[in-house]
N, C-alpha and C positions, 0 to 999 in steps of 0.2 A: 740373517739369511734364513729364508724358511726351513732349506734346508737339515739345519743347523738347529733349527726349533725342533723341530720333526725327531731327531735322535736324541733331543732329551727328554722330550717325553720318556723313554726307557722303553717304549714301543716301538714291534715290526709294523711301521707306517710306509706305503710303497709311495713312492713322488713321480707322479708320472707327468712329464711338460709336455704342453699341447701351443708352442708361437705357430703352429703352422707346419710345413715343411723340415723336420730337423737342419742344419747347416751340420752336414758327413764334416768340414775338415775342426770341429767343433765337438769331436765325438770324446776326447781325451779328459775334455772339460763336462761335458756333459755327464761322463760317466762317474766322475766325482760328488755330482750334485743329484744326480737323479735316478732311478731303477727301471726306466722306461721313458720314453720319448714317441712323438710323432713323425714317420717315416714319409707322408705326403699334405699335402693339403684335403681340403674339405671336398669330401665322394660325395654328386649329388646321385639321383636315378635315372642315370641316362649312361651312355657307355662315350662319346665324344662328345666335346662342344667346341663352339666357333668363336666362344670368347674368353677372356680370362677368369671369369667367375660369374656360374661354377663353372668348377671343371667335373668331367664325366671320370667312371674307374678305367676306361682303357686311358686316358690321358694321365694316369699317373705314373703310368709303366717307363714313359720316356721319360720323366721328373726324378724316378727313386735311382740309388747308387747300385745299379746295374745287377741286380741278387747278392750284392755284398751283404752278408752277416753280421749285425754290430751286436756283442753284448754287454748288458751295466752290469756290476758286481752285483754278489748275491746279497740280499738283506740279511744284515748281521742278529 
């Protein structure tokens, strides 16, 4: 697991996953593997759109887990 490579180096290397949208009920497991994550999808330069991709930055407002705060442990 990259993970797993990452911390034996014996370096502060930060893991930050980028699938997309993080999956909130997923956050117990993510925080195990990783120091950062992706909270939406792909922000193009526009503020709406009318289709699923892309999507604009006011379209992510109704996607993210409502101002909930997640945080990953601190790097050791």
């Amino acid at each position: 697991m990259l993970s797993m490579a990452l911390r034996k180096t014996g370096r502060s290397i930060l893991l930050s996953l980028s699938p997309g949208a993080a999956p909130v009920e997923k956050i117990d497991e993510m925080r195990v593997y990783a120091q950062m994550w992706r909270i939406s999808d792909d922000v193009w330069d526009l503020w709406h759109s009318t289709v699923d991709y892309p999507q604009g930055l006011g379209d992510q407002f109704s996607r993210s887990p409502s101002g909930r705060c997640f945080r990953a442990r601190p790097l050791a």
